[in-house]
C-alpha positions in Angstrom: -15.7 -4.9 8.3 -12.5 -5.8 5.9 -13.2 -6.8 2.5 -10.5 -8.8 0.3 -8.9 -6.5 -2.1 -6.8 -7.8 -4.6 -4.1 -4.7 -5.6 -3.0 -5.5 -9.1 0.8 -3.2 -10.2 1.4 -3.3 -14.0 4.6 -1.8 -15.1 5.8 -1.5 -18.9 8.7 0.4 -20.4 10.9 -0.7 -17.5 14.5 1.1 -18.1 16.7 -1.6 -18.6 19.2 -4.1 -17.1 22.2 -1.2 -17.0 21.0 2.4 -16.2 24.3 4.5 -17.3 25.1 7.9 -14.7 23.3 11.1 -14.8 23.0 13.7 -12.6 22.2 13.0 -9.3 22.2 9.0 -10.0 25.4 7.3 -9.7 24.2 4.5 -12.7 24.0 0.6 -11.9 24.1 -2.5 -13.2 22.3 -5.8 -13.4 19.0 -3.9 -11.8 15.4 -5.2 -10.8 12.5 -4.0 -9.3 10.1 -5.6 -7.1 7.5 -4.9 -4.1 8.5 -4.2 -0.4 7.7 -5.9 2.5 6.0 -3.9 5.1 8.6 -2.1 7.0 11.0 -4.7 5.1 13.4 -2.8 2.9 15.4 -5.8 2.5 12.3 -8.0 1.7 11.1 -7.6 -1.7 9.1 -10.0 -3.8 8.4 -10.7 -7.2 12.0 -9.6 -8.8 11.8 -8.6 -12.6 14.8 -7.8 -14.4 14.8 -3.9 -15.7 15.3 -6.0 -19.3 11.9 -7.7 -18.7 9.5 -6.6 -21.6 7.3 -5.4 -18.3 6.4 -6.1 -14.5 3.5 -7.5 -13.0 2.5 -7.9 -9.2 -0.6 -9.2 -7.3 -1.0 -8.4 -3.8 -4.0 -9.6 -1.3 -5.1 -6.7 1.2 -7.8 -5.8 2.5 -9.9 -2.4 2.6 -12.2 -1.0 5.5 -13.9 2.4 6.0 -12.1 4.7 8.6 -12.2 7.8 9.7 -9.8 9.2 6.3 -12.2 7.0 4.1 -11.4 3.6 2.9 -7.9 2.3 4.6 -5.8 -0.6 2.3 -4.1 -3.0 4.6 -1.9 -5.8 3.6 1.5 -7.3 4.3 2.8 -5.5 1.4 1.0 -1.9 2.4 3.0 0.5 4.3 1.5 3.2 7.0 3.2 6.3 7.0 2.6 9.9 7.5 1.0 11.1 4.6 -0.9 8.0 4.4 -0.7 4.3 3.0 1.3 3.4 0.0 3.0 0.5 -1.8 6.5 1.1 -2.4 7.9 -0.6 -5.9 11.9 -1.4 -4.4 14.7 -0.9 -7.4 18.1 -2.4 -6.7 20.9 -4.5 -8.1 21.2 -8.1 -7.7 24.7 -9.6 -7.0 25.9 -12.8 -8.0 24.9 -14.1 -5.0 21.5 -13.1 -5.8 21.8 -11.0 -3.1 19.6 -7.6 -3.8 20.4 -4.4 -2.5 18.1 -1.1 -3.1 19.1 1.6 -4.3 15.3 3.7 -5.2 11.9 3.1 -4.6 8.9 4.4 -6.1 5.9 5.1 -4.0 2.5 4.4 -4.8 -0.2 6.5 -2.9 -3.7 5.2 -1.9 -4.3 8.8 -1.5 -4.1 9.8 -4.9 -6.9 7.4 -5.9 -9.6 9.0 -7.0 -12.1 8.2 -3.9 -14.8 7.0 -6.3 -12.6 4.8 -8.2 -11.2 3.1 -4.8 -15.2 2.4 -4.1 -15.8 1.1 -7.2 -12.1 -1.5 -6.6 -13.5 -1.8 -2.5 -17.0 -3.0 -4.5 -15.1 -5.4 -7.4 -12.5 -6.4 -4.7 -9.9 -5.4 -7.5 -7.8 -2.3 -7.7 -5.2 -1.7 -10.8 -2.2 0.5 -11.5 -0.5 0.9 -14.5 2.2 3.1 -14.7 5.5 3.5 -16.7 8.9 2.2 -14.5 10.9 4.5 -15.9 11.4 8.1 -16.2 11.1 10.7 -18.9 15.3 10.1 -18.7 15.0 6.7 -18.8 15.6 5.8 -15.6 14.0 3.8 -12.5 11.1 5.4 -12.3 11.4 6.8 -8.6 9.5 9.4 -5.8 5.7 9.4 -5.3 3.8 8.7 -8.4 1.1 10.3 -9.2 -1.7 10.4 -11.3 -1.5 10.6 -15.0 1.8 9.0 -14.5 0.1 5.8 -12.7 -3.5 5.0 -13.6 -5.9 3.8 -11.1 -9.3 1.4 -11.9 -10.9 -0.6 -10.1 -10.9 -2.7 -13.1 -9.5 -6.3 -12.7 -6.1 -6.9 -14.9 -6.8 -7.1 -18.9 -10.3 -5.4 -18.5 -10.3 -2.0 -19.2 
């Protein structure tokens, strides 16, 4: 049986509009970051400028049980090896408003704590907070894990 599950993404201390070069990161301008599309790289929603004093996203998916425990599906959720995972797309956005990506940060159901994604399966609501950027103040990129992102089950502004 699926239950709704609403997947709430807070993001503060994005990195800025203009991220200068560094090693291994060529530097870009006029960036924004946003949620991928299942097996859509070019189909992100929910653009926020890397100026923005923060990012927020809502996503409806549903949760079952299966044989790995409780499986997150949605049109945003992608289904990889390794498991399922929302991928927060960075990019630059042209003056045609056209966005390309350049990183994406991946966020794991797996690393949920198992009792915590009950408790979200039980409130239908499952938040992560996390930083988007880096300790170099960059886009924050890679699989995130935990302390970096914080999982609740808590429903956005509760604790």
């Amino acid at each position: 049986m699926e239950t709704p599950l609403l997947i709430h993404i807070e993001g503060s201390r994005p990195p800025g509009r203009s991220c200068p070069a560094g090693p291994g990161f060529p530097g870009y301008e006029n960036i924004h970051v946003g949620v991928q599309r299942k097996d859509g790289p070019g189909e992100v929603i929910g653009l926020h400028p890397g100026d923005a004093p923060g990012a927020r996203w809502t996503l409806e998916c549903t949760a079952s049980e299966d044989a790995d425990g409780v499986a997150v599906r949605g049109p945003y959720v992608q289904n990889r090896l390794g498991g399922r995972f929302v991928y927060l797309s960075w990019g630059t956005v042209d003056a045609d408003g056209l966005f390309t990506m350049f990183r994406r940060a991946k966020l794991m159901f797996a690393d949920v704590d198992p009792a915590v994604l009950a408790a979200a399966v039980r409130a239908r609501h499952l938040t992560a907070r996390l930083p988007l950027s880096d300790a170099g103040a960059r886009p924050l990129c890679a699989r995130v894990r935990p302390p970096v992102v914080e999982w609740s089950a808590a429903a956005p502004g509760r604790p």
